[in-house]
C-alpha positions in Angstrom: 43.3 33.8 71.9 45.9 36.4 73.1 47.5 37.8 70.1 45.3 37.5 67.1 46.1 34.3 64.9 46.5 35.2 61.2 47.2 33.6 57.8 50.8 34.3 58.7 50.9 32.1 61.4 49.8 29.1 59.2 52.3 30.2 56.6 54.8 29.9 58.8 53.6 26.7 60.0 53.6 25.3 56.4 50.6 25.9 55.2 50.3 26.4 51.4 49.0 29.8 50.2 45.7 28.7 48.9 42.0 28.4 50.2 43.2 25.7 53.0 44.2 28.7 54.8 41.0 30.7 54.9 39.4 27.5 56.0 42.0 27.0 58.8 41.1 30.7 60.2 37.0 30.2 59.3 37.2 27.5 61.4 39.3 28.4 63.9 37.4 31.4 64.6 34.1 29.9 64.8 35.3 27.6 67.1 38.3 27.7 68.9 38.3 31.5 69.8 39.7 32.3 73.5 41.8 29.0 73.2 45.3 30.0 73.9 47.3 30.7 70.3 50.2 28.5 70.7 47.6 25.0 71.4 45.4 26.2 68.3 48.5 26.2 66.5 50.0 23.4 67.2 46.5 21.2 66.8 46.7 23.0 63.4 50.6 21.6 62.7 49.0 18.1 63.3 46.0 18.7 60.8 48.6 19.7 58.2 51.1 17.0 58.8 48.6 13.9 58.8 44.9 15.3 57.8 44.0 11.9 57.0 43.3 11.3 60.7 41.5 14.1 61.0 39.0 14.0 57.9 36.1 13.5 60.5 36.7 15.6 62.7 34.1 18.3 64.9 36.4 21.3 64.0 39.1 20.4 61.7 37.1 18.2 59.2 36.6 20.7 57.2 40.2 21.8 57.2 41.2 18.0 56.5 38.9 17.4 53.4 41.1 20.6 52.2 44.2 19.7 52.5 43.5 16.4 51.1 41.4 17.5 47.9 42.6 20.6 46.7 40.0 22.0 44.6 40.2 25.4 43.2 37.0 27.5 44.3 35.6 28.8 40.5 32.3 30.2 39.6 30.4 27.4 38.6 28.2 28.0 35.0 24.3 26.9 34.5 23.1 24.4 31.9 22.0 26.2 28.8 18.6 24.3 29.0 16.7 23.1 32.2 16.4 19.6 33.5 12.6 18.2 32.9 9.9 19.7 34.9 6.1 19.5 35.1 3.9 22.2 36.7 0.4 21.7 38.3 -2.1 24.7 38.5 0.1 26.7 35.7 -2.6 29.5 35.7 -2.8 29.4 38.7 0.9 30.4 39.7 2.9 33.9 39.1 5.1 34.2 36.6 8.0 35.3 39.3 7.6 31.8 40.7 8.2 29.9 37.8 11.0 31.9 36.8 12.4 30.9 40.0 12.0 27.6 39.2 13.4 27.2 35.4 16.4 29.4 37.0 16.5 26.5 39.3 16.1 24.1 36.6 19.3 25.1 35.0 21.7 24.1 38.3 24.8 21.4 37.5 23.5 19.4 39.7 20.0 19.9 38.7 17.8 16.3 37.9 14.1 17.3 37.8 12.4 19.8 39.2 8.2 20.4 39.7 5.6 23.0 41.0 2.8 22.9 43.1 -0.6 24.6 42.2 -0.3 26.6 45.6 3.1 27.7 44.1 4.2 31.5 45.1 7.8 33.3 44.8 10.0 33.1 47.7 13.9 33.1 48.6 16.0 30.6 46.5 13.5 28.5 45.5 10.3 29.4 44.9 7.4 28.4 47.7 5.5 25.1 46.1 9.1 24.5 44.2 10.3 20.9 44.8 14.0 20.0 43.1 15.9 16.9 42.8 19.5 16.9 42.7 22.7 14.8 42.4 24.7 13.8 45.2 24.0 17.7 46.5 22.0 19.7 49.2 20.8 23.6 49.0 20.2 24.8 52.6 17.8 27.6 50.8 16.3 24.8 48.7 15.1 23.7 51.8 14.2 27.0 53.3 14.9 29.0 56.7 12.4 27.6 58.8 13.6 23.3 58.5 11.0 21.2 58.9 8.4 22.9 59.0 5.3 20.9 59.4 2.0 20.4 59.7 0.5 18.1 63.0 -3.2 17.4 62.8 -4.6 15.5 66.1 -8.2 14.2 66.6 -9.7 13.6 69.9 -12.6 10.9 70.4 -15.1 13.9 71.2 -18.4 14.4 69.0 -17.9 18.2 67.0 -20.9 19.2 68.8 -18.3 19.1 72.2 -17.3 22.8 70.7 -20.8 23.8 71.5 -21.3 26.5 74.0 -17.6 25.9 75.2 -16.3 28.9 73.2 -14.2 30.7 76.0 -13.1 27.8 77.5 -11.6 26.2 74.2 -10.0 30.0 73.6 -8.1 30.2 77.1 -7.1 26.8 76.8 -5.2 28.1 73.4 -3.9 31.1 75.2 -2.5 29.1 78.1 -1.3 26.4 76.4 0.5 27.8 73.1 3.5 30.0 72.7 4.0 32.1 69.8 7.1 34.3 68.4 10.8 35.1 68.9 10.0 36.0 72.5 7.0 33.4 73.3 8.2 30.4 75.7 6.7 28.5 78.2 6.9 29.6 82.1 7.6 25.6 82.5 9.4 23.9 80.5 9.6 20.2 79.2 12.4 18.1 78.8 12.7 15.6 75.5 14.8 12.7 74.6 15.7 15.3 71.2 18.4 17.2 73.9 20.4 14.1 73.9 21.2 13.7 70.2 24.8 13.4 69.3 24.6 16.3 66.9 24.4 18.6 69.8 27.6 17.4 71.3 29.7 16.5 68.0 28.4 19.7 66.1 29.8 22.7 67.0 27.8 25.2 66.0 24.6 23.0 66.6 26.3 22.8 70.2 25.8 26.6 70.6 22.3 26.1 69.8 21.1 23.8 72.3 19.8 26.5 75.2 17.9 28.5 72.5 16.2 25.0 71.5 15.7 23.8 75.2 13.4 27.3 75.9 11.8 27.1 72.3 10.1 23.8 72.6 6.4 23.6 72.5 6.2 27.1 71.1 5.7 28.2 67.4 6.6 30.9 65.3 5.2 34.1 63.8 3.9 35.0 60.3 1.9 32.4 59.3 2.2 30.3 61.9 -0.7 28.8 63.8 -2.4 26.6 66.3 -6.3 25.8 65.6 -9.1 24.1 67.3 -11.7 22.7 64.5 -14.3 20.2 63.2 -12.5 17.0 61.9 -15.0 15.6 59.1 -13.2 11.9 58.3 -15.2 11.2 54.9 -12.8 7.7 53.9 -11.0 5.6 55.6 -8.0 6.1 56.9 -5.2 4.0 57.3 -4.6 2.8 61.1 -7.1 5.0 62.2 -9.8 3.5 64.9 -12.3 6.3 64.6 -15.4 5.8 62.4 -16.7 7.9 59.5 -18.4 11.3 61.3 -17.1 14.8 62.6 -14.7 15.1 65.8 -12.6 17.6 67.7 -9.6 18.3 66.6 -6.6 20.8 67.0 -4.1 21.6 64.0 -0.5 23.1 64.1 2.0 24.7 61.6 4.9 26.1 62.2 8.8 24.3 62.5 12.3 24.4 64.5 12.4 27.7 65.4 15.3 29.6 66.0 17.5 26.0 65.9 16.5 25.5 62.5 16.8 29.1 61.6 20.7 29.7 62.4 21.3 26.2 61.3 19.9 27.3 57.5 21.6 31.0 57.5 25.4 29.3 58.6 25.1 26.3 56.5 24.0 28.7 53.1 27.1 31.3 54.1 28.8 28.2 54.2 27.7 27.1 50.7 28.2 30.6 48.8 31.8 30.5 49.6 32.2 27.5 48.4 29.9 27.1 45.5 29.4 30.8 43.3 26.9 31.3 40.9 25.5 33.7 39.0 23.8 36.9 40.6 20.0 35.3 39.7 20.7 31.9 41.7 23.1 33.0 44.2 20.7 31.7 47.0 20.6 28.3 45.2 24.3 27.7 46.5 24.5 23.7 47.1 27.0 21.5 49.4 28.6 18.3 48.2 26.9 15.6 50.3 30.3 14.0 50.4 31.8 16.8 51.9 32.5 17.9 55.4 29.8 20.7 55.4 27.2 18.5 53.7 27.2 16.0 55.2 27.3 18.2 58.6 24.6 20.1 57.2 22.6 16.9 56.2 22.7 15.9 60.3 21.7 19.3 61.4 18.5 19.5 59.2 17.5 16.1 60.0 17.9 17.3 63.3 16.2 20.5 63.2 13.4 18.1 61.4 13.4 16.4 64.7 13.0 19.3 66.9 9.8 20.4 65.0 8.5 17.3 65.6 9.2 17.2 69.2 7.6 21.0 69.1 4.3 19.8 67.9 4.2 16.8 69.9 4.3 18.9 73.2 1.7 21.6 71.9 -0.1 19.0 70.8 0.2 16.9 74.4 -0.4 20.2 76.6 -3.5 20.9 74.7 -4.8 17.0 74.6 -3.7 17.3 78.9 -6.1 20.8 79.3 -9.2 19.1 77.1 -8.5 15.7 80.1 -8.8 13.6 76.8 -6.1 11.5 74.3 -5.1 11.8 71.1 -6.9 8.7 68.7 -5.5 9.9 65.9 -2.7 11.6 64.1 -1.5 12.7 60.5 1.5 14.8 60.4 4.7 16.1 57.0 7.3 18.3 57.0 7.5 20.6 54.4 10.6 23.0 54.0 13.2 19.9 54.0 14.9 17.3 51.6 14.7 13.6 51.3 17.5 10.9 49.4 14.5 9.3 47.5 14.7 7.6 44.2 14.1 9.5 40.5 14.1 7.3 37.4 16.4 4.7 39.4 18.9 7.3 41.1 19.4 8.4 44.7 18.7 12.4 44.3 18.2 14.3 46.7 14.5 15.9 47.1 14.0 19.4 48.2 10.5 20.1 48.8 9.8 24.1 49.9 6.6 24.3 50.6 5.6 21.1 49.0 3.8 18.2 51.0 5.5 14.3 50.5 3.1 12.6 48.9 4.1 9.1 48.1 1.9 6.0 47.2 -0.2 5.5 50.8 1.6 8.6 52.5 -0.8 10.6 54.3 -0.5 14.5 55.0 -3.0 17.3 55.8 -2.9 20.5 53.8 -4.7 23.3 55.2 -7.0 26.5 53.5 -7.0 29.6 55.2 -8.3 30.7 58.9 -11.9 30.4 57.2 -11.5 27.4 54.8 -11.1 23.9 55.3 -8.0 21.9 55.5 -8.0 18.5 53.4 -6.6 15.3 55.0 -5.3 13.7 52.0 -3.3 10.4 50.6 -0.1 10.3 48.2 -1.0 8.8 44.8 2.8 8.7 44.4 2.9 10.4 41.2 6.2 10.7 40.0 5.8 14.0 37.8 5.4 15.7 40.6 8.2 13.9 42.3 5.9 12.7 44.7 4.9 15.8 46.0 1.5 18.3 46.5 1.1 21.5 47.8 1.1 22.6 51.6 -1.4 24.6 51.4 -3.5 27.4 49.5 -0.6 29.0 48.8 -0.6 33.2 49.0 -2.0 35.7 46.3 -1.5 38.6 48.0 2.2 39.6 49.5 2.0 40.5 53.2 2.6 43.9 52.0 -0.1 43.8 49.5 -2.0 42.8 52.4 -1.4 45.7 54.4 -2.6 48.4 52.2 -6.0 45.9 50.3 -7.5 45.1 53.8 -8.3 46.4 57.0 -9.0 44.7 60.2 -12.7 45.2 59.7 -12.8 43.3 56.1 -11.1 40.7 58.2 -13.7 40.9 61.2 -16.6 40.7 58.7 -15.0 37.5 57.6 -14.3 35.4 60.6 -17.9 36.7 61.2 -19.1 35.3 58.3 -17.7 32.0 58.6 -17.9 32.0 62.3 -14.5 31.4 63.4 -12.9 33.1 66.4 -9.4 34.6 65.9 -6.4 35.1 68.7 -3.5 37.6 67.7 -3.0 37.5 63.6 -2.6 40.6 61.8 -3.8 42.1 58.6 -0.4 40.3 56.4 -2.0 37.1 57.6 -5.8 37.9 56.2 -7.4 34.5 55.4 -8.5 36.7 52.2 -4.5 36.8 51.5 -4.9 33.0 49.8 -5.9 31.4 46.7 -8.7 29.3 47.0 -7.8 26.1 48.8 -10.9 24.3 46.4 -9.3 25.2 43.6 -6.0 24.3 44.4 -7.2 20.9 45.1 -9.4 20.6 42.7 -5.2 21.2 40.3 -3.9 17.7 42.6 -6.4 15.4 41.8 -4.4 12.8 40.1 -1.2 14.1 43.3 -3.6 13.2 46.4 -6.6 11.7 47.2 -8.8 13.4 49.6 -10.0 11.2 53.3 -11.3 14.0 55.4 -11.3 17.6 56.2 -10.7 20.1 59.2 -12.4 23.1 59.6 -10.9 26.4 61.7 -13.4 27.0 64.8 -10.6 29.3 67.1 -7.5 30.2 65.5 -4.0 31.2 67.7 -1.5 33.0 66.0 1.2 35.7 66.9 0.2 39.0 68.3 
């Protein structure tokens, strides 16, 4: 941009000697750096004379919505008491975690809030924490990793198929999955996701679209996976054309990789600026959905949603193309994202962390461990829980915990015992790391209703 442009520059132009101006430069620099000074500037003149015709738009939206409400950037104060919550498994959960949660509880904008029985302390929220707001988003309500999901697909092949086909099923999973910041595929796939207008009327999300082109079809690290099992269907299940017995199927989690990543750590700098709070919720900083950055935000996740999706999807399709069979049937959620749903009559907005939808009919699949079961379920649509039910076991042991409790032989001995065969994983991800997923679901009976079951035969994870 040649000579730097400063505050001084807008000061001259007319700007007045408030916020407006570190907005101008935030978003200047973010996106109009290397543009000649004098064409920023005069763009900027524009804005400042007439922002009404720009409240919309890619880079000086932000700048507009300013200018036109001047609103004085003040530490905002919590509610003396909480909002009404309910908690499922309370034994069952650390105390950490649920002081996450009646922190959480305490927001302005706070409506209800619930936990999960599978509930564990995390960043912002706690993992298993779901939270209902007004007419406001928290980018760390909804976590790092958007949209992260779970996608179970069943193949119209007998259980017994797995017999004998061991180290064919295991290169299949090497060959076909992707795991880490570094894991893509040698060829790559195109998807109709690439074409979305967020990637051209974003910004930011525009700088994002090469690492999400190399990243599709691959998954994560940590507690990421992709598993080949035994499918048990024990109900019936909605649209499903397979009959009561076991089948092969292969089960994902993970969610929009490094998109959804970047998109969570700008939008939650974005928020803190705008939106103080107290040391102890600092993370919980919200957007106005009626903002500029909210409602930008609100695309991008959605978005980034999408993309985890599409991720699973081709896993799922280059696995189901390897095997020479199709996919019959399958039940797929998002956790780590937020929904405009209805609480006692009022559009809030529902952040679920780690928290599976679970509305009347809605079905979902929340897994064990890499040597228990995973339980196909259906939402009772309870509305305590604000529809929701855990994602999982949940952890008991921190992956540092983890690292000095158990050794790679305690974890040998238990894939041994339960004979299931594990690629990559390390000792933080220890199937002995979780609660027990029986118990857990034994805390949701009156959240889910259990159809079926999958059970872990090969497990892929991270190296």
């Amino acid at each position: 941009m040649g000579k730097k442009l400063n505050g001084r520059d807008l000061i001259k132009l007319g700007f007045p000697k408030d916020n407006s101006i570190n907005i101008a430069l935030g978003q200047i620099y973010r996106y109009r750096k290397g543009e000649k000074k004098e064409v920023v500037l005069a763009e900027a003149k524009e804005v400042l004379v007439t922002p009404e015709k720009f409240t919309n738009h890619r880079t000086w939206g932000k700048l507009a919505e300013g200018l036109l409400n001047q609103v004085e950037v003040k530490m905002h104060q919590l509610l003396n008491c909480g909002v009404p919550f309910s908690v499922f498994g309370e034994n069952e959960i650390d105390e950490q975690a649920k002081r996450q949660l009646y922190d959480a509880l305490k927001l302005p904008v706070a409506v209800q809030g619930a936990l999960m029985p599978d509930a564990h302390c995390g960043y912002g929220l706690p993992i298993g924490g779901v939270l209902a707001t007004d007419d406001a988003v928290i980018p760390y309500g909804v976590g790092v990793d958007i949209g992260c999901r779970m996608s179970l697909s069943v193949f119209n092949l007998s259980a017994s198929y797995m017999n004998g086909k061991n180290d064919m099923l295991k290169k299949i999973l090497l060959e076909h999955t992707k795991f880490g910041k570094n894991g893509v595929h040698k060829i790559k796939a195109d998807h109709a996701i690439f074409s979305r207008d967020e990637f051209r009327e974003i910004p930011f999300v525009k700088s994002l679209l090469d690492k999400a082109y190399k990243q599709l079809g691959t998954s994560g690290g940590g507690n990421h996976f992709v598993e080949l099992g035994i499918v048990d269907i024990l109900e019936d299940i909605p649209g499903n054309k397979l009959e009561k017995g076991s089948y092969l199927g292969v089960l994902s989690h993970s969610g929009s990789r490094g998109l959804g990543s970047s998109i969570a750590k700008h939008y939650t700098y974005l928020a803190t600026k705008q939106c103080p709070l107290p040391k102890n919720v600092q993370h919980l900083a919200w957007l106005g959905m009626s903002g500029h950055d909210g409602q930008e935000y609100w695309r991008a996740m959605n978005l980034a949603g999408d993309y985890a999706k599409a991720c699973h999807d081709n896993i799922h399709a280059r696995i189901a193309k390897a095997l020479g069979e199709q996919v019959v049937l399958n039940i797929e959620n998002h956790h780590n994202f937020a929904w405009k749903e209805l609480v006692n009559g009022m559009e809030c907005i529902v952040h679920r962390k780690g928290a599976t939808p679970a509305g009347e009919g809605q079905l979902g699949i929340i897994p064990g461990s890499m040597t228990a079961p995973g339980y196909i379920v259906m939402g009772k649509g309870n509305l305590d829980s604000l529809q929701s039910a855990s994602h999982g076991a949940g952890r008991l042991f921190s992956r540092t915990k983890c690292k000095t409790r158990f050794t790679h032989s305690d974890i040998r001995k238990t894939l041994k015992d339960n004979d299931v065969t594990l690629i990559g994983g390390g000792v933080d991800e220890a199937p002995m790391a979780y609660k027990d997923i029986n118990t857990v679901m034994g805390l949701q009976e009156e959240l889910v209703s259990v159809l079926g079951t999958f059970t872990p035969k090969i497990v892929r994870m991270e190296k």
